[in-house]
N, C-alpha and C positions, 0 to 999 in steps of 0.2 A: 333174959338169958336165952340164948339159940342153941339150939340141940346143934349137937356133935354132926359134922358132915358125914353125907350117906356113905357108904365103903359098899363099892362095885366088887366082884368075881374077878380076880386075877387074874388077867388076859381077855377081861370087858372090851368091845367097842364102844368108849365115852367120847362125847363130844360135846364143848360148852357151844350155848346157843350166844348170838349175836346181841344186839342192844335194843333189837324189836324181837328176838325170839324167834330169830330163824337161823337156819344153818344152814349150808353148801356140802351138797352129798353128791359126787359123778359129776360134778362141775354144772350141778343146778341148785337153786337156790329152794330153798325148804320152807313155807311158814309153820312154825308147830307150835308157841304159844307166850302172847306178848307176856302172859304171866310170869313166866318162867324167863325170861330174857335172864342173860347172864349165867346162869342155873349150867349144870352139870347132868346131860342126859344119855342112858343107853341105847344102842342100837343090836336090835337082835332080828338078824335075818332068819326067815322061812320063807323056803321058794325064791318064788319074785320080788317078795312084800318084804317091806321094815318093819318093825313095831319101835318105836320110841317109848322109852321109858324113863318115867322121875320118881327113883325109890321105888317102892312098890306099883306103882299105877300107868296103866298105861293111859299114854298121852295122845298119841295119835300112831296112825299105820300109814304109813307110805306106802303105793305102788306105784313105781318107777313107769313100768309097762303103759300108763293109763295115764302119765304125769301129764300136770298143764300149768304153766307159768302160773305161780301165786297161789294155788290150790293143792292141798294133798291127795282126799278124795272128793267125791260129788258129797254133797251136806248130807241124804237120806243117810251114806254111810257110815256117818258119826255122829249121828242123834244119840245120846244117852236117854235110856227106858225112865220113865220115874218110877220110885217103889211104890207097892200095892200102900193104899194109905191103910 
């Protein structure tokens, strides 16, 4: 059985992601994550930057300013830390 769909903030910027898990933001195209393909994501501006969101987690951060065809950020950017074992 599937848990109940996420319910976004009333007046969310939602956007479903494409069939590889990208989307078209300012008439450029996005990769943000083949997992998520089809998936139903938030977008919440600060500054410059996006933040994409699924449910509680964020997915990735876009900066528009820095953008390069097929990339969000440069990879250092979006390393996840591992936890202390």
């Amino acid at each position: 059985m599937n848990p109940p769909a996420w319910e976004h903030e009333q007046g969310a910027d939602v956007r479903r992601l494409g069939d590889a898990g990208q989307m078209t933001l300012a008439g450029r195209r996005w990769e943000i994550s083949k997992t998520l393909a089809g998936e139903w994501v938030q977008l919440i501006r600060i500054r410059e930057r996006i933040l994409v969101g699924y449910c509680r987690s964020l997915v990735r951060e876009l900066d528009p300013g820095r953008w390069q065809p097929g990339r969000a950020l440069p990879r250092k950017s979006v390393r996840m830390q591992r936890a202390p074992a």
